[in-house]
C-alpha positions in Angstrom: 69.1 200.9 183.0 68.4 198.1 180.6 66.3 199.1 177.8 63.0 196.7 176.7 63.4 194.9 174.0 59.4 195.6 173.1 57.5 197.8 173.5 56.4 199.6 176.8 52.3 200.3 176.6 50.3 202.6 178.5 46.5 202.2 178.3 44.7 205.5 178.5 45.6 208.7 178.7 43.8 210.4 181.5 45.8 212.1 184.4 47.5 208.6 185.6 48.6 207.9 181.8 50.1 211.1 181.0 51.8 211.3 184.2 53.2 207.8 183.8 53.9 208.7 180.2 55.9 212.1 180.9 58.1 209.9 183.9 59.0 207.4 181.1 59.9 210.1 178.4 62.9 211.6 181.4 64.3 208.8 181.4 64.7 208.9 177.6 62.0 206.0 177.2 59.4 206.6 174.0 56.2 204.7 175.5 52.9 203.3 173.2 50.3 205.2 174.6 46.9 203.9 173.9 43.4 205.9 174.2 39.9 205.3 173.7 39.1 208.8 173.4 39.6 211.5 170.4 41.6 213.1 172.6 43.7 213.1 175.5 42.5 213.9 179.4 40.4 211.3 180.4 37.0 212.0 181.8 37.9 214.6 184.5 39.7 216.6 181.7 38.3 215.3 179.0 38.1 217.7 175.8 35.5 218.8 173.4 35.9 217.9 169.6 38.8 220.0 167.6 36.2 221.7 166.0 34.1 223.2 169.2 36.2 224.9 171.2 35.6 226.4 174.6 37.6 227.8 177.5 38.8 225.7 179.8 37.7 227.5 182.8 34.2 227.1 181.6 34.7 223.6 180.8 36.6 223.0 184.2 35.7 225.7 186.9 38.1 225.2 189.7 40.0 222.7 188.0 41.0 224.8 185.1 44.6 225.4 186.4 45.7 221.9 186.6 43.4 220.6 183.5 46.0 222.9 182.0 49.2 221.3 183.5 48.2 217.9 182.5 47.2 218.6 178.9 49.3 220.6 178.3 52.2 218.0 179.7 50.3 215.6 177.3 50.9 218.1 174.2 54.4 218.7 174.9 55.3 215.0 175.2 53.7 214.2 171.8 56.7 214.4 170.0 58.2 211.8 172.3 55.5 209.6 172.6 53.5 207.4 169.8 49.9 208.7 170.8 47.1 206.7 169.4 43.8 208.1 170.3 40.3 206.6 168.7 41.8 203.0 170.1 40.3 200.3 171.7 42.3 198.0 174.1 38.8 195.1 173.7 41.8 191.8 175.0 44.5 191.7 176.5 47.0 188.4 177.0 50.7 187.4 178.1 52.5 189.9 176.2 49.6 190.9 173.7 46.9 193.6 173.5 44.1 193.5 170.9 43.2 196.5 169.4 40.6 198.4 167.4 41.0 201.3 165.2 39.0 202.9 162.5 37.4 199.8 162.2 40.4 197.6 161.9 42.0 195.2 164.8 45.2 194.6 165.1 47.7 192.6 167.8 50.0 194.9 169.6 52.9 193.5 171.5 54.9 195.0 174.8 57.4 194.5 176.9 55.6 196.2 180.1 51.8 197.8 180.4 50.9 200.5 182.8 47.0 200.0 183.1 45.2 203.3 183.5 42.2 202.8 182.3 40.1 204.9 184.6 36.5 204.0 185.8 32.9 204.4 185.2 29.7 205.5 187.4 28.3 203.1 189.3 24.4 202.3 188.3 21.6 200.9 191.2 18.7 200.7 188.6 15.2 202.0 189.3 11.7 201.3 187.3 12.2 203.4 184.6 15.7 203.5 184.6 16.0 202.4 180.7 13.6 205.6 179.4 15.0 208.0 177.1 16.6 210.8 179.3 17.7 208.6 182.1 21.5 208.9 182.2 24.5 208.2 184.2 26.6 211.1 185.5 29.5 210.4 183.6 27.2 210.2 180.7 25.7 213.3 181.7 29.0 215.1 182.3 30.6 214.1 178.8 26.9 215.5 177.2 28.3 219.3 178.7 32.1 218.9 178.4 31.9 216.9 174.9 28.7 217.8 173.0 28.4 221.1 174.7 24.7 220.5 175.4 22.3 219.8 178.3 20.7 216.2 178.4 17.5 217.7 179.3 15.4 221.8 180.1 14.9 220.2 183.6 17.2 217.6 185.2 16.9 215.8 188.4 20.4 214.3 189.6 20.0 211.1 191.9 22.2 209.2 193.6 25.4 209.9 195.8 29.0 211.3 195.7 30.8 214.0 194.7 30.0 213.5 191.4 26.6 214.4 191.6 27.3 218.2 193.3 30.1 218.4 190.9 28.2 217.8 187.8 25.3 219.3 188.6 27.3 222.6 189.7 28.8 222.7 186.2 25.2 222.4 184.5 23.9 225.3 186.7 27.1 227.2 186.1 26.6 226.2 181.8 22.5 227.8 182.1 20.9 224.6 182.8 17.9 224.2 185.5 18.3 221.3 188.0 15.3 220.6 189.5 16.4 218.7 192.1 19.5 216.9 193.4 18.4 213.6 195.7 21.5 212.2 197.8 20.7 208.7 199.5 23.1 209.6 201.9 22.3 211.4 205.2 24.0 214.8 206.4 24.7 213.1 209.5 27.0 210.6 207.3 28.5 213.8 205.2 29.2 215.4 209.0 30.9 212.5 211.0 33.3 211.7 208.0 34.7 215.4 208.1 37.8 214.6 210.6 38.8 212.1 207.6 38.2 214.3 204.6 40.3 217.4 206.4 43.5 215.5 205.1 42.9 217.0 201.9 41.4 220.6 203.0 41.5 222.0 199.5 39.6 219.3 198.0 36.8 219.4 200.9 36.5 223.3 200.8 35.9 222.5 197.0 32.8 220.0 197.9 31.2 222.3 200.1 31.6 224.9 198.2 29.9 223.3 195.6 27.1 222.8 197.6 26.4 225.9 199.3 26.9 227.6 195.8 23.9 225.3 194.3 21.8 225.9 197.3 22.1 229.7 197.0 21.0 229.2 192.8 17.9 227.7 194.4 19.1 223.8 193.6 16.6 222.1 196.1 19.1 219.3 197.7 17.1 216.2 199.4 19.0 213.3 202.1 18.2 210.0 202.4 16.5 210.2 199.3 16.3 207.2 196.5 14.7 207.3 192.8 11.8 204.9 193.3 10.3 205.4 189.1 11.3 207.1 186.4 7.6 208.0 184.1 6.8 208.4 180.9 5.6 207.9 177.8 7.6 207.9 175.0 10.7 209.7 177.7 10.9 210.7 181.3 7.8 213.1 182.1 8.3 212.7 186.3 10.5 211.3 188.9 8.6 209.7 191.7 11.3 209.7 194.8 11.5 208.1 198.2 12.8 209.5 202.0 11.7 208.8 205.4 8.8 210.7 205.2 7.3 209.1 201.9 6.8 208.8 198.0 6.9 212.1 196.2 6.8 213.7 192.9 8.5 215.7 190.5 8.2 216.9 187.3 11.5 216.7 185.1 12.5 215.8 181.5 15.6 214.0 182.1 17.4 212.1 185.6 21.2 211.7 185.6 21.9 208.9 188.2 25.5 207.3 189.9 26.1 206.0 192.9 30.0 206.6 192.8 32.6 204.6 190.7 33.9 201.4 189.9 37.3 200.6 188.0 37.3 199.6 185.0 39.6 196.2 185.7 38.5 193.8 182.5 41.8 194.0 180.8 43.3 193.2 184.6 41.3 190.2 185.1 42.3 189.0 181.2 45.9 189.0 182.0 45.3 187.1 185.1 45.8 189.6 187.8 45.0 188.7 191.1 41.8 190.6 193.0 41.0 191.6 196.1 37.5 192.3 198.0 37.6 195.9 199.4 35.1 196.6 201.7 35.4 200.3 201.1 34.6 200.4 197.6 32.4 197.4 197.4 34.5 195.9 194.7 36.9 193.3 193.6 39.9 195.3 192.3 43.5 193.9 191.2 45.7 193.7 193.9 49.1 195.6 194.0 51.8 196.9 196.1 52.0 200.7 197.1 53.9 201.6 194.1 51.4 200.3 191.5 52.9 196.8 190.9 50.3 194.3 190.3 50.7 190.3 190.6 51.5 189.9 187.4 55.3 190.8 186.2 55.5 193.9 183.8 51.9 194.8 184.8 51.3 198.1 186.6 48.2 199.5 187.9 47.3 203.2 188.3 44.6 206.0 188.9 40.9 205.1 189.3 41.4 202.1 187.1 43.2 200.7 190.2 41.6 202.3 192.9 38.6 205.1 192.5 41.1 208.0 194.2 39.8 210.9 192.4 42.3 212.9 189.7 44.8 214.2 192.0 45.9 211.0 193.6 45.8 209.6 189.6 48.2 211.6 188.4 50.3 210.4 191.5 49.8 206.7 190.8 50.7 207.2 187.3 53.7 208.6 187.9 54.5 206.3 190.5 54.0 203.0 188.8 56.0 204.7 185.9 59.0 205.1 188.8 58.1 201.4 190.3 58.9 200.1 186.0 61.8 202.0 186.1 63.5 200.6 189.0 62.3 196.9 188.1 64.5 197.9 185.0 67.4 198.5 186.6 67.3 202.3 187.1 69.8 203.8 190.2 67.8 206.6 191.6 69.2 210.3 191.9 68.6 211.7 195.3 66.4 214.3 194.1 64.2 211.3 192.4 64.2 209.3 195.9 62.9 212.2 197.1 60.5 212.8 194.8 58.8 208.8 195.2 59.0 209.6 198.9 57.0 212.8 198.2 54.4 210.6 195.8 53.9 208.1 198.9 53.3 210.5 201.5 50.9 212.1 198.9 48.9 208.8 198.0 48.7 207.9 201.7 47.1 210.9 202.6 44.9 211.0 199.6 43.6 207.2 201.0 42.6 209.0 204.4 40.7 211.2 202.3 39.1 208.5 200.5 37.8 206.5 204.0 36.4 209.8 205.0 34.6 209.9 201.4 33.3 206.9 202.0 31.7 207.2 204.9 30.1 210.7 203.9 28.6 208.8 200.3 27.3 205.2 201.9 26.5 203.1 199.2 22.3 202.6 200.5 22.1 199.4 201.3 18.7 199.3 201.1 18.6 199.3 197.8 18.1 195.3 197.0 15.1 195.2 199.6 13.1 198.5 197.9 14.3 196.9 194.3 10.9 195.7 193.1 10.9 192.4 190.9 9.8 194.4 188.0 12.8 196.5 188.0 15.3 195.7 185.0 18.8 194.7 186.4 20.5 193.4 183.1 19.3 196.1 180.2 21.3 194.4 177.4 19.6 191.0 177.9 16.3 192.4 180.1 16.9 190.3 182.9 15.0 191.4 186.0 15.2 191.5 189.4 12.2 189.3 190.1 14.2 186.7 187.6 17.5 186.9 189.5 15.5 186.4 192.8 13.7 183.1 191.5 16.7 181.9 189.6 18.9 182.2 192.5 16.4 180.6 194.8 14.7 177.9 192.6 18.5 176.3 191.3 20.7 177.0 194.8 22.9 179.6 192.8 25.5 181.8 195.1 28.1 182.9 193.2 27.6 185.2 190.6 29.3 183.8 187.5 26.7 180.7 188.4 24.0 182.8 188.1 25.1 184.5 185.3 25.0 181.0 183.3 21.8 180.4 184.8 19.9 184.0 183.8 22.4 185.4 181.4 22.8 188.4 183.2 26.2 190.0 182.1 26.2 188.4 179.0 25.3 191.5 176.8 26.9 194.3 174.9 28.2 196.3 178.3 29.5 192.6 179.7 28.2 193.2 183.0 29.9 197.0 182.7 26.7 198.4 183.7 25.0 195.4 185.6 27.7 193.8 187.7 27.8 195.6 190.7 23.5 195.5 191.1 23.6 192.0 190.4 25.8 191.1 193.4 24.4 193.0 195.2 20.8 192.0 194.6 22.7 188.4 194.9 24.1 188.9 197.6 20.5 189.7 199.7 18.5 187.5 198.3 21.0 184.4 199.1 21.7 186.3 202.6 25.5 186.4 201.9 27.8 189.4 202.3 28.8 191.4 198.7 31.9 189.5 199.3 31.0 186.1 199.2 29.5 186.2 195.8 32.3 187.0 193.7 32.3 188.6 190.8 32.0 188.3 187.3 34.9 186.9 185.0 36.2 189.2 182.7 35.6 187.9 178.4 36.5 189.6 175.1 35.5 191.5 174.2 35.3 194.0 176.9 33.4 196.3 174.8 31.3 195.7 171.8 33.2 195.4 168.5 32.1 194.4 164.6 31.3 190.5 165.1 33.7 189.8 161.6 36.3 191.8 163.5 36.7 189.3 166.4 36.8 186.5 164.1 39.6 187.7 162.3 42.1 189.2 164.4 44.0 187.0 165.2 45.0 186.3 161.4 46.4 189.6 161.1 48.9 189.7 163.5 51.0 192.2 164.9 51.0 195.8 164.8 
């Protein structure tokens, strides 16, 4: 095998990233290994400051066991690997990342990037959404694992997934009080997708034991049920709610909300990566081959960042697409390693049954645009509205959403459409009578995630890292 002349970069260190990371160190490789976080594990395992420790069985139930084999896979390559947590990927072009640490950017150059930079919950806004105590899950999760702490005495979780059982079986499990947990999708959609989900048993014994185990605590559960307002004075005080039988109330002091998960693909679409439509996920994603190889040469996509596949199937991809680099440069496979990538696609194709089956049992609700009144706020960072969108869209012809986005400045805020995107095309796409599909998506621009203005302007002076 040839070695690169730069270097080789992976960006994030969740379960894809240290898997693709401990794949590169056997072959005798020393990879750049880039995270956001303080420390390594992602979201699913992420860790709680050095300072405020706690075990991880409390911090990850059922996942303990393998939370430990992938951090502690992560600690044993350190001395192989040049770590740099606290840093933020905010570019990315031909052969250059931008970063951001401690407050200073720099320009770091590679060879080959493995992009594993994970995913993040999926917002539908509500009226009320923008109150104090209104969070996402992930937001909500990272409160618990992180800070140790509850966002609220009394939460309501609403929206759909296994995310919201999962999180809110860890805050009853940590001493908190759900009040209620409000699913938009129906049992009968949880019931016909269970042939599909059976290709991973282990995971779907998991999920329903999650949820017998919160009804038995008392957890009220509610189907077909949507947050219609979030009220308040000065924070959430009551969540009105909607099913087929009508409004109703209830009273909570905080509402942690997702409807799934969309990949974080910025840095794809700043290289120039090619996207997709995929039905399934209701998203434009970077397209690639089996083994994580996107369109562009030397860029490889893995874990949720690629595909929302859970943590299991990410650590798969990431050591995959660490395999698919190797054999681009040159490696001859040992039998025992062509076994092993045959074992890693049988895994991943299996693990995408899995995912159809979730999708049908967590529906995005589609009737979402038409209960969206105009008062809701779509676009928090600029306070665009969803009775704005509607008129801008009809008054000037706009049906594509970068159009619209020049038009309303939707997506033009801090999150850069992080937190908007997906109910702007959607709300778009009913308005203008189009499919998701046909209204594009929003380009990616640096920087993907707010950074000191001076610090933009002078980056590129200081050259490389």
């Amino acid at each position: 095998m040839n070695t690169p002349l730069a270097q080789t970069v992976i960006v994030g260190a969740g379960p894809a990233g240290i898997r693709a990371a401990q794949t590169l160190v056997s072959k005798g490789l020393r990879p750049i290994v880039l995270d956001e976080n303080a420390r390594h594990g992602g979201q699913i395992y992420r860790q709680p400051p050095k300072n405020f420790e706690r075990s991880r069985k409390s911090l990850y139930g059922f996942e303990a066991s393998k939370a430990d084999a992938v951090l502690n896979a992560m600690q044993a390559l350190m001395p192989h690997i040049d770590y740099r947590p606290n840093t933020l990927v905010w570019n990315a072009e031909a052969g250059c990342l931008d970063l951001l640490h401690q407050d200073k950017t720099s320009v770091l150059p590679y060879s080959a990037l493995i992009m594993a930079t994970g995913a993040t919950d999926r917002i539908l806004p509500f009226l009320g959404w923008t109150l104090p105590g209104v969070f996402s899950l992930g937001g909500a999760q990272v409160a618990l694992k992180f800070q140790g702490c509850a966002i609220g005495k009394s939460v309501v979780f609403a929206g759909t997934g296994p995310l919201l059982y999962l999180v809110a079986y860890q805050y009853v499990k940590a001493g908190g009080h759900v009040a209620a947990i409000l699913d938009s999708a129906q049992l009968s959609d949880q019931l016909s997708a269970l042939p599909d989900m059976m290709a991973q048993s282990s995971v779907l014994a998991k999920g329903l034991y999650y949820v017998a185990w919160l009804m038995a605590h008392g957890v009220a559960i509610q189907r077909g049920a949507m947050p219609v307002q979030a009220l308040g004075d000065a924070s959430v005080e009551q969540l009105i709610w909607r099913d087929q039988l009508g409004e109703h109330r209830i009273d909570c002091d905080a509402v942690a909300t997702g409807y799934g998960l969309r990949s974080e693909t910025q840095l794809a679409d700043l290289l120039g990566c090619e996207f997709a439509y995929h039905q399934a996920d209701r998203a434009w994603l970077p397209t690639k081959d089996s083994a994580g190889r996107s369109s562009v040469p030397g860029v490889y996509m893995a874990g949720d960042g690629a595909s929302i596949q859970g943590a299991d199937a990410a650590e798969w991809s990431g050591e995959r697409a660490a395999w698919a680099f190797l054999m681009d440069q040159g490696l001859v496979l040992t039998d025992a390693e062509k076994a092993r990538i045959k074992t890693l696609d049988r895994q991943i194709a299996k693990r995408r049954t899995f995912g159809s089956g979730l999708t049908q049992a967590f529906p995005e609700p589609t009737q979402w645009p038409a209960m969206t009144t105009n008062e809701v706020v779509i676009c928090r960072c600029e306070e665009i509205t969803a009775g704005e969108i509607r008129e801008i869209a009809q008054a000037s012809g706009a049906l594509e959403l970068n159009r619209l986005k020049a038009l309303s400045r939707v997506g033009m805020g801090r999150c850069q459409g992080r937190m908007c995107a997906c109910a702007a095309a959607e709300l778009l796409a009913h308005c203008t009578q189009q499919a998701p599909s046909q209204v594009g998506r929003l380009r990616g621009q640096a920087p993907i995630k707010p950074i000191p203005f001076e610090k933009a302007l002078s980056a590129k002076s200081e050259g490389p890292a």
